[in-house]
C-alpha positions in Angstrom: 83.4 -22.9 60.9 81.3 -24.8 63.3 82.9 -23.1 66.3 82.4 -19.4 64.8 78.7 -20.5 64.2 78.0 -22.1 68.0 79.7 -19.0 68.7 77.5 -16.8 66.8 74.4 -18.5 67.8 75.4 -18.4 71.8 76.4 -14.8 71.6 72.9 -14.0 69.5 70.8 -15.8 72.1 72.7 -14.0 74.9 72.2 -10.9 73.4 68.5 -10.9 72.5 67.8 -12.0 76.0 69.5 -9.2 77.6 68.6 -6.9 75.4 64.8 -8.2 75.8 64.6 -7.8 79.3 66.6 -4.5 79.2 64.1 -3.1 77.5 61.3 -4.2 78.3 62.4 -2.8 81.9 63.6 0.5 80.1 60.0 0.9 79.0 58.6 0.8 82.4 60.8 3.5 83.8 62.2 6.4 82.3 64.8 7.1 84.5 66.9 4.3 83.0 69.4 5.1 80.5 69.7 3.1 76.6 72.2 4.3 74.6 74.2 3.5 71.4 78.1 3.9 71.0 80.8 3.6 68.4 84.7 3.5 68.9 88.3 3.0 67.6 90.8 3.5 66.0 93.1 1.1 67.4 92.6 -2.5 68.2 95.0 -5.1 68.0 96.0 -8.7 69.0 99.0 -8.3 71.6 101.7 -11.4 72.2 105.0 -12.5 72.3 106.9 -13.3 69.6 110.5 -13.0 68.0 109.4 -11.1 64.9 108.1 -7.4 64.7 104.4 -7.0 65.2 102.6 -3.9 63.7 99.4 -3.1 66.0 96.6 -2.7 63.8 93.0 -0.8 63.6 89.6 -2.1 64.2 86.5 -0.3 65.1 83.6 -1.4 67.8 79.6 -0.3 67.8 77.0 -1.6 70.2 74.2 -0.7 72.6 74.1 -0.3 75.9 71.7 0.0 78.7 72.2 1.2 81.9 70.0 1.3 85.9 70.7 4.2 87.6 71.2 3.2 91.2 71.0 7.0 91.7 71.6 10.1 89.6 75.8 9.9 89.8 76.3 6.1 89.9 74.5 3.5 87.7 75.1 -0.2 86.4 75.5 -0.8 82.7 75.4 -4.1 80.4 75.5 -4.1 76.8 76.1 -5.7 73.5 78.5 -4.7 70.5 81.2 -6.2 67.8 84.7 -5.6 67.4 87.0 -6.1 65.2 90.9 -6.6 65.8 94.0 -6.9 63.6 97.6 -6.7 63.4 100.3 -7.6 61.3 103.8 -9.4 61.9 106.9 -9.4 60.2 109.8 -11.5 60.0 113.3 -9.8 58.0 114.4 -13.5 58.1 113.0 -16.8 59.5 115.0 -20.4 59.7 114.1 -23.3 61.0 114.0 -27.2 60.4 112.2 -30.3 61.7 112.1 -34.3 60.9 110.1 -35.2 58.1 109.4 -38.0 55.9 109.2 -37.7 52.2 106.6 -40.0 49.6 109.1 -42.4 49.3 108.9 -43.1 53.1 112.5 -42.0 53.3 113.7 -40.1 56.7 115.0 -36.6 56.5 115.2 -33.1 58.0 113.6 -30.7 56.3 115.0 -27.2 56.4 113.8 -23.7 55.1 114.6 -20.1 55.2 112.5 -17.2 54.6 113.0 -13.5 54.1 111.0 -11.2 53.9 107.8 -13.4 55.9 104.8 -11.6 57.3 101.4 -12.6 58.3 98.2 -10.2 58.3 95.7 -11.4 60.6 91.8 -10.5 61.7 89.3 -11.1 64.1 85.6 -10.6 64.7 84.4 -10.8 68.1 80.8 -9.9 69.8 81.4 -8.7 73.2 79.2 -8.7 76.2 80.3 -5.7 78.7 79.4 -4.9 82.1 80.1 -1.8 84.2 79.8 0.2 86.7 79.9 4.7 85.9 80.3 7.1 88.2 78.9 11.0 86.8 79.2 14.2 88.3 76.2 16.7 88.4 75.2 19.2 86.3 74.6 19.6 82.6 77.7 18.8 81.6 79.2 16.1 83.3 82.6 14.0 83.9 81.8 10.7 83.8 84.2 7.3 84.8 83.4 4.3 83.9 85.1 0.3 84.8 84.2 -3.1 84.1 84.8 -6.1 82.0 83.3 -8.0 79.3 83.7 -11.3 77.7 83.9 -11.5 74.1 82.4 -14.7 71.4 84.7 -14.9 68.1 82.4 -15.0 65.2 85.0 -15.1 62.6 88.7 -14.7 61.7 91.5 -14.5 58.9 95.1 -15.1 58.0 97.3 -14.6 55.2 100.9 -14.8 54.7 103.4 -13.7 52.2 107.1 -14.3 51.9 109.6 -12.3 49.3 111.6 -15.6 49.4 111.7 -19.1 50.6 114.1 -21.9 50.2 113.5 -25.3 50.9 115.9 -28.6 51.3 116.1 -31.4 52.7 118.8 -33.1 54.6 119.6 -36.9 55.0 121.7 -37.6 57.1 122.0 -41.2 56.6 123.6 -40.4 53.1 125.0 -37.3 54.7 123.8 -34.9 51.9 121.3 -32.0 51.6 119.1 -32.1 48.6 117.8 -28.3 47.3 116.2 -29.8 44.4 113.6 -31.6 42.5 110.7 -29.0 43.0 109.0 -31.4 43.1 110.2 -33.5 46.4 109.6 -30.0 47.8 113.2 -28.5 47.7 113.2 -25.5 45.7 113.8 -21.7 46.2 110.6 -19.6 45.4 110.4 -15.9 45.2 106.8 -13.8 46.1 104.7 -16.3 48.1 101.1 -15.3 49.3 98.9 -17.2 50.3 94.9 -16.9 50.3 92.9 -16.1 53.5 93.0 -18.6 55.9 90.0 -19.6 58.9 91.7 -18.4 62.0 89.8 -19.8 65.2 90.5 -18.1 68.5 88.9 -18.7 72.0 86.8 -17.0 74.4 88.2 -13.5 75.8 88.0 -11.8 79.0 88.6 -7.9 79.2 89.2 -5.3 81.8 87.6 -1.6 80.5 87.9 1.7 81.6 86.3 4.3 80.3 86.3 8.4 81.0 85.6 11.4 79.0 82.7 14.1 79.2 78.5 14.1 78.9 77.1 16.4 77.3 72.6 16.6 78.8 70.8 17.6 75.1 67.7 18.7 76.8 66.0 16.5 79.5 65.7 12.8 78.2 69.1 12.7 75.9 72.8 12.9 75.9 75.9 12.9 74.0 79.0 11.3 75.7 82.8 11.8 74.5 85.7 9.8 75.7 88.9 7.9 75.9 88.2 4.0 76.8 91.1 1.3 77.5 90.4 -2.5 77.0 92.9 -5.0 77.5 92.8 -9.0 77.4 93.0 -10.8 80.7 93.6 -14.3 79.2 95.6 -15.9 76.3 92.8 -16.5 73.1 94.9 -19.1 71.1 95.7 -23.0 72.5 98.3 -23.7 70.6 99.7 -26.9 72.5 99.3 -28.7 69.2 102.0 -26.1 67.4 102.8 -26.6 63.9 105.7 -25.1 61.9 105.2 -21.6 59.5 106.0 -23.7 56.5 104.9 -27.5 56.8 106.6 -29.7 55.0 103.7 -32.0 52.9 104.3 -35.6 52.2 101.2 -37.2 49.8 101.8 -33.7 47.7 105.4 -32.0 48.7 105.2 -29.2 45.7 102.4 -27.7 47.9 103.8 -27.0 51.1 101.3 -25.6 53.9 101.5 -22.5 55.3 100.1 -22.1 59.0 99.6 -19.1 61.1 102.5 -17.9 63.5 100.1 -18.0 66.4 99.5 -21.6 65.8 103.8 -22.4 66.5 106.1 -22.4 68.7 107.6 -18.9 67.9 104.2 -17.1 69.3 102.4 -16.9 72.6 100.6 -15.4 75.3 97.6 -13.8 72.4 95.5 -11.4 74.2 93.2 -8.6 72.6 93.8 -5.0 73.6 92.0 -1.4 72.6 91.8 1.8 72.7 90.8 5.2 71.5 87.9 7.8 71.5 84.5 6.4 71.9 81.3 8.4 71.0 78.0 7.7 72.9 74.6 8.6 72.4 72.0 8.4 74.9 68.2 8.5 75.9 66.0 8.1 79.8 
């Protein structure tokens, strides 16, 4: 939580300085362009993983200002939120690890799933900079590219699984133990779990952007496009992996459920979007 907030609070400060100077500059000539935008539909954490991962929706707003170095090309910077998701699913999921129980005892604990998926979400506030090229006349095609670097303010995971059995083996008694409950070995049906904080690093993003603007009269504009965004860097360090189902020794009835981008099953986490993005603008 104190990450998403020194996040929040960086990204803020960044903002209202940029924003500040924009328009204050704006202000004191008209020929520069501030405009608002909103876009979607889809927007979706992209990685590599054995299970089937459903790309999900998000949408993006922001603001955007924009020098015109001359009446084709100009120089943008902006500020705007985003939101990602996706989903991943898991038919069946095994796996086992070393352990040790409350009695201090030695064993591998073992568990298969069926039916395991994991929703997850993401917040991010974005900072992009371009560059647009426009071609004359009232109606114009325009082309933008650039990149932006995004600040997570907050994220979410939950999981569910149709069925999970637990057990333990020992081998120094050579037998494998699928009860008491409460030592942790049981078989469970209809497991979800609650939303969980899901913290993600700093992203970088290439952008395109390209559609049509529409001049509404001499000082505004509508614009109309297809944009492309897609994650330059990985978003989640997960060198200290932990297992789907952790096995837990002070309390083993409540086993711990962590996210599938936290093990060794996931990687490579980047941030992609795209769709149709409306604009509207005033010089």
């Amino acid at each position: 939580m104190k990450k998403y907030i020194r996040n929040y609070i960086t990204s803020l400060s960044i903002v209202t300085v940029l924003l500040g100077s924009c328009i204050n500059s704006y202000a004191q000539d008209k020929k520069q362009e501030l405009s608002i935008s909103v876009g979607g539909p889809s927007s979706f954490l992209k990685y590599k993983t054995n299970g089937d991962v459903v790309p999900g929706n998000g949408i993006n707003a922001g603001i955007r200002y924009s020098y015109y170095l001359n009446e084709g090309l100009s120089l943008g910077i902006g500020a705007e939120y985003q939101t990602y998701s996706s989903d991943v699913k898991y038919q069946f999921f095994a796996a086992q690890y070393n352990a040790v129980d409350a009695d201090n005892e030695a064993f591998q604990f073992r568990y298969k799933a069926t039916g395991l998926r994991e929703k997850q979400k993401l917040g991010y506030v974005n900072i992009p900079v371009n560059i647009q090229f426009e071609t004359p006349g009232s109606t114009k095609l325009y082309l933008a590219a650039g990149a932006k670097v995004g600040f997570a303010t907050n994220g979410n995971y939950e999981t569910s699984i149709q069925n999970l059995t637990t057990s333990g083996y020992y081998p120094q008694y050579n037998v494998e133990l699928f009860s008491p409950a409460f030592a942790g070995f049981a078989s469970t049906n209809d497991i979800k779990t609650s939303k969980q904080d899901l913290k993600t690093d700093v992203s970088y993003s290439a952008t395109f952007e390209t559609g049509l603007k529409q001049n509404l009269g001499d000082r505004s504009a509508i614009y109309i496009g297809a944009y492309f965004e897609y994650g330059l860097n990985n978003i989640y360090d997960n060198k200290e992996s932990k297992n789907p189902v952790q096995y837990n020794s002070p309390l083993p009835v409540q086993l711990q459920y962590n996210s599938l981008l936290n093990s060794p099953y996931t990687n490579d986490i980047r941030l992609v979007s795209y769709g149709l993005k409306l604009r509207f603008a005033i010089r």
